[in-house]
DRENDO-1510 file (C-alpha; in Angstrom, 1 decimal, always signed):
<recs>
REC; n; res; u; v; w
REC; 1; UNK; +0.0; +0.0; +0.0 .
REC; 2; UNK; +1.7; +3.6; -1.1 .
REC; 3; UNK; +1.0; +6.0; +2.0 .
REC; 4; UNK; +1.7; +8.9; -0.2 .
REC; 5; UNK; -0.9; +8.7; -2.7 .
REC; 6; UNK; -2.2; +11.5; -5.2 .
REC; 7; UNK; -5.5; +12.1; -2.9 .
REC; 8; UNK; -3.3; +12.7; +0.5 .
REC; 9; UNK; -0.8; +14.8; -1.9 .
REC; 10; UNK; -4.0; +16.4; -3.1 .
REC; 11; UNK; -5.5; +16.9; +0.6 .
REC; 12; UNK; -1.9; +17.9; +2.4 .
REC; 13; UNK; -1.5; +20.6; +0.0 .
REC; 14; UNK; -4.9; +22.2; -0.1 .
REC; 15; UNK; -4.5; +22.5; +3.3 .
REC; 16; UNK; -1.3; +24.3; +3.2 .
REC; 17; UNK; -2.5; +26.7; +0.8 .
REC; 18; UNK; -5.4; +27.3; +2.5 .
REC; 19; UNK; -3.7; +27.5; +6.0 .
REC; 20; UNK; -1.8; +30.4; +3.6 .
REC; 21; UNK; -5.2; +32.1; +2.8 .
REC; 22; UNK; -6.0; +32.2; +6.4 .
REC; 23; UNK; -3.1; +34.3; +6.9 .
REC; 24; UNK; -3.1; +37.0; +3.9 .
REC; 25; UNK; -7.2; +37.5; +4.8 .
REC; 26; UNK; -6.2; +38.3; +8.5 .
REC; 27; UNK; -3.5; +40.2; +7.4 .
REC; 28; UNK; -5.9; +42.0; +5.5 .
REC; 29; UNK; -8.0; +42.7; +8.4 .
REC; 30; UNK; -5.8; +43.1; +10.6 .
REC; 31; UNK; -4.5; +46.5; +8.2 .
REC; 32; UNK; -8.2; +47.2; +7.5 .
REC; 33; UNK; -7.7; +50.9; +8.8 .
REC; 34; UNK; -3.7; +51.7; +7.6 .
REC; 35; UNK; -3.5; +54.2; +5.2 .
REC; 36; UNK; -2.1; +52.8; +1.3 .
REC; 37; UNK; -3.0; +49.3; +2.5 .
REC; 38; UNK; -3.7; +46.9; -0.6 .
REC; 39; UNK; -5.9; +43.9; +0.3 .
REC; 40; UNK; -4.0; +41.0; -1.0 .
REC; 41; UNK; -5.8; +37.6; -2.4 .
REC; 42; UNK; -4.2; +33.9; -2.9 .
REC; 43; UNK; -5.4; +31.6; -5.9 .
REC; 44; UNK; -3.8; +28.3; -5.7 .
REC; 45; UNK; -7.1; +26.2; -7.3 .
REC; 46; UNK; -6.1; +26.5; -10.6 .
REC; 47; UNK; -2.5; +25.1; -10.0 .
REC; 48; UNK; -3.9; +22.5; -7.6 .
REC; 49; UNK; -6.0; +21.7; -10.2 .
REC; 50; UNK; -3.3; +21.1; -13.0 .
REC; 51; UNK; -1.5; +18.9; -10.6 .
REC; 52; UNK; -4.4; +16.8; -10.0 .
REC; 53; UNK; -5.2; +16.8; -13.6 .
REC; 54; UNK; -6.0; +13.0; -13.5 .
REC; 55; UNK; -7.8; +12.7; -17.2 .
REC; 56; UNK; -4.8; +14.6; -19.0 .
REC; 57; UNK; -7.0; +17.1; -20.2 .
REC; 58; UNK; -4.8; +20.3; -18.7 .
REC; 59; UNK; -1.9; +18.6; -19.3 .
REC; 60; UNK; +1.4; +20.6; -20.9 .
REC; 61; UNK; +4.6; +17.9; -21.8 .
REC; 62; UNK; +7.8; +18.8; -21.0 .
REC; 63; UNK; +10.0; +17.6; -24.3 .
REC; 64; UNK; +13.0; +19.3; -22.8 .
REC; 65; UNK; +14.8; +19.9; -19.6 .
REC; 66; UNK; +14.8; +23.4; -21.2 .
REC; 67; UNK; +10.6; +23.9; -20.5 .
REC; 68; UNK; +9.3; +25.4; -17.2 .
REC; 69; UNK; +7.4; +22.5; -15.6 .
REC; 70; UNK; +4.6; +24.7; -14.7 .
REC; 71; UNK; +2.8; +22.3; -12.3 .
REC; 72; UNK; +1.2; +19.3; -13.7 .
REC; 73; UNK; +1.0; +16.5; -12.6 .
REC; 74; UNK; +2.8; +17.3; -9.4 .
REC; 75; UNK; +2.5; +18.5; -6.2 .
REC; 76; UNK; +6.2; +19.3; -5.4 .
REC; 77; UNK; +6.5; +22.6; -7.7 .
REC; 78; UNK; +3.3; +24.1; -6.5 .
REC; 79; UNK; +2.9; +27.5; -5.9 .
REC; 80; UNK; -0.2; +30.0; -5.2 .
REC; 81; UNK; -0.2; +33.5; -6.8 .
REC; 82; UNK; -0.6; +36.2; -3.4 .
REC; 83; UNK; -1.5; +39.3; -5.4 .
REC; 84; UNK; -2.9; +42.6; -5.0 .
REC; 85; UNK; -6.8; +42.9; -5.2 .
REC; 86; UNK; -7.9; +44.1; -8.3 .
REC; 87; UNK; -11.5; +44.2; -7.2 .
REC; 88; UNK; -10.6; +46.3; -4.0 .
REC; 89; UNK; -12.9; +49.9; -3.6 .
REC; 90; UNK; -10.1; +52.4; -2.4 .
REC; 91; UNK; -10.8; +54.4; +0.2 .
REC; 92; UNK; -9.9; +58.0; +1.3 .
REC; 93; UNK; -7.0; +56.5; +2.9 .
REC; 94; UNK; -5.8; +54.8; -0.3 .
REC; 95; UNK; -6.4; +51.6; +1.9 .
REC; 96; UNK; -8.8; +48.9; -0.2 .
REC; 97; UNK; -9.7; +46.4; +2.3 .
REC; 98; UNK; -13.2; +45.5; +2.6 .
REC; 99; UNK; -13.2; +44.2; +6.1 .
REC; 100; UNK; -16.9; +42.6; +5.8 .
REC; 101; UNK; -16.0; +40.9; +2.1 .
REC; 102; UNK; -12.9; +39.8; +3.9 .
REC; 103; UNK; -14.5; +38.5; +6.6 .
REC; 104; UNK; -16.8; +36.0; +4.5 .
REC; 105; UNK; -13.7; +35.0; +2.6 .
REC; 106; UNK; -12.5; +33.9; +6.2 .
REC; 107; UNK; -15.2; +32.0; +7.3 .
REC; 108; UNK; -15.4; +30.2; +3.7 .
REC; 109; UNK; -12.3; +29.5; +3.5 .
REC; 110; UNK; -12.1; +27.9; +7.2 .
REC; 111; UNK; -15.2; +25.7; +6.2 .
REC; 112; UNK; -13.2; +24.7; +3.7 .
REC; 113; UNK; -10.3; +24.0; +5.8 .
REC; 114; UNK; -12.2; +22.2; +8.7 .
REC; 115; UNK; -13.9; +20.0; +5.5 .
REC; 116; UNK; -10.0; +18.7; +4.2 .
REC; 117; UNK; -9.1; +18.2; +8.2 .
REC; 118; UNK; -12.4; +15.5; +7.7 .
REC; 119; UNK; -10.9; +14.1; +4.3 .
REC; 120; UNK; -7.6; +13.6; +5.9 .
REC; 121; UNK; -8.9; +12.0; +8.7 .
REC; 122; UNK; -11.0; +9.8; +6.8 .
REC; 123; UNK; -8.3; +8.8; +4.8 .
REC; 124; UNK; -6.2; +8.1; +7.4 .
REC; 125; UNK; -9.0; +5.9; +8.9 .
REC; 126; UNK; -9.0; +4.4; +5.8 .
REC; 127; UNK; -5.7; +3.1; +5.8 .
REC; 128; UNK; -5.6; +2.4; +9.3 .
REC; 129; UNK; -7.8; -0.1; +8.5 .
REC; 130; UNK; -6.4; -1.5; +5.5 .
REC; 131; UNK; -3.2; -1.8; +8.0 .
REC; 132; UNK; -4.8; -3.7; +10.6 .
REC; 133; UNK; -7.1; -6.0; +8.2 .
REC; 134; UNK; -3.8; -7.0; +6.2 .
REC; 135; UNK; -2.4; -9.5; +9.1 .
</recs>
């Protein structure tokens, strides 16, 4: 039995980039009142996506070692794009954070995050019992 399959890959690394959401939206709120603040957003579905890409329908070869492997098919090269806000409304303080709008991005995103701690633990449970029912 592999322990590291694609689904715990999958589930370990959603978490981490969501555990990295977590902290630009509180950043965000926690500058929601200094002046020239830009709210900041992470993406990381799209490249989580490509790695999973399991039907090969996203999927770019690499025919040479001098191509950017740009994600799929793997979960070791992943990275999430942390940009400014495009959709921020700027205030009179130049500051663009949206503290209510923030706020229901953090209580998504920690749904989110509380349903991938379940997956996990299911799939650990999973294997735990594979484990014990092998002997």
């Amino acid at each position: 039995m592999d322990v590291n399959d694609k689904t715990l890959s999958a589930l370990t690394t959603a978490l981490n980039f969501r555990e990295m959401r977590q902290e630009v939206i509180s950043s965000n709120i926690a500058n929601a009142n200094t002046p020239g603040f830009k709210s900041k957003k992470v993406d990381f579905e799209e490249a989580l996506a490509r790695a999973l890409d399991t039907d090969g329908q996203m999927q770019m070869n690499i025919t040479d070692e001098r191509h950017f492997d740009v994600g799929n098919g793997g979960f070791d090269n992943l990275e999430p794009e942390i940009y400014d806000d495009p959709n921020g409304i700027v205030s009179e303080n130049g500051n663009t954070v949206d503290t209510e709008a923030e706020m229901g991005r953090m209580a998504e995103n920690k749904l989110m995050y509380d349903a991938l701690v379940q997956l996990v633990n299911k799939k650990m449970g999973l294997m735990k019992y594979a484990i014990n029912n092998e002997k």
